[in-house]
C-alpha positions in Angstrom: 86.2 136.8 -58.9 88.6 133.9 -60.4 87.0 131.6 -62.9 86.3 128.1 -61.7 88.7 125.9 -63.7 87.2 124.1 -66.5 86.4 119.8 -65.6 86.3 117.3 -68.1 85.3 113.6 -67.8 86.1 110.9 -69.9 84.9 107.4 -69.7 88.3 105.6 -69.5 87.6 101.5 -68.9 84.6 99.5 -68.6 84.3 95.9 -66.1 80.9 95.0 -66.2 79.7 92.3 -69.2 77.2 94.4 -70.5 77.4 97.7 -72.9 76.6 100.8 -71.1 72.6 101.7 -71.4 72.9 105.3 -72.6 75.6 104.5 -75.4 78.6 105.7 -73.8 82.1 104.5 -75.3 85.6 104.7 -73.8 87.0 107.5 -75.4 83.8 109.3 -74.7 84.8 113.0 -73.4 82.0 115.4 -71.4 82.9 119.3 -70.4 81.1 119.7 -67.3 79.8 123.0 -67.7 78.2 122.5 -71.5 77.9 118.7 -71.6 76.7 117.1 -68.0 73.1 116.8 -69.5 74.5 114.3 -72.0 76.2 112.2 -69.0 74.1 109.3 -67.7 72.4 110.7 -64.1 73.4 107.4 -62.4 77.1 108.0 -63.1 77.0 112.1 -63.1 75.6 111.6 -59.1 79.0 109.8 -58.4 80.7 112.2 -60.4 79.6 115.2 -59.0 81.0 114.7 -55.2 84.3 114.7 -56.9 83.9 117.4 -59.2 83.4 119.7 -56.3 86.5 119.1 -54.3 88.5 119.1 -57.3 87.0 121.9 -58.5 87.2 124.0 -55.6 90.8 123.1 -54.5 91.2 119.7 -52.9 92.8 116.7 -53.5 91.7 112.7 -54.3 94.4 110.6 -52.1 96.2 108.1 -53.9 95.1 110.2 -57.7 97.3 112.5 -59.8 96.8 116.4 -58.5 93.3 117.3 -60.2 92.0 114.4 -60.9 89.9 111.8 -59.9 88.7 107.9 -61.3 85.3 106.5 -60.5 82.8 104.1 -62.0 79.6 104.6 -62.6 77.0 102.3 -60.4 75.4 99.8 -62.6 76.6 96.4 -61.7 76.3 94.8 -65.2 78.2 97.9 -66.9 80.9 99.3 -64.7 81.8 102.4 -66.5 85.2 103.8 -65.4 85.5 107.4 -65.8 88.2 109.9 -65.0 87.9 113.5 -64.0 90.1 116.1 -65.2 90.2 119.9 -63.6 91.9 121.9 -66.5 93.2 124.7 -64.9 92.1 128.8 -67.5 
């Protein structure tokens, strides 16, 4: 069986006028497969749709081949975070 490539999300931007309630910082790096506990839920349950497809083969339209952008749901924060599949 072939390993599952390795994903890694960075927190890239943020829109909103507030600072992120779990501490987060652009710049901020998570491996998936060690770190997701240490990404905040709300953003990690928009994440994760993406994660899959990327992880298992598809495509985002209009994103660079494996990977994907997103923000996190919060209103007053606006996270931006991008998803990397780094191909083992």
């Amino acid at each position: 069986m072939a390993k599952r490539p390795k994903i890694k999300i960075t927190l890239i931007d943020r829109k909103g006028p507030c600072g992120c309630h779990r501490g987060h910082k652009i710049g901020d790096s998570f491996d998936f497969d060690t770190q997701r506990g240490e990404l905040c839920p709300m953003a990690m349950h928009v994440a994760f749709p993406y994660i899959d497809i990327l992880r298992y083969g598809g495509s985002i339209p209009n994103q660079p081949k494996g990977t994907a952008v997103f923000c996190c749901p919060d209103v007053d924060t606006i996270n931006v975070f991008r998803i990397e599949k780094e191909d083992i």
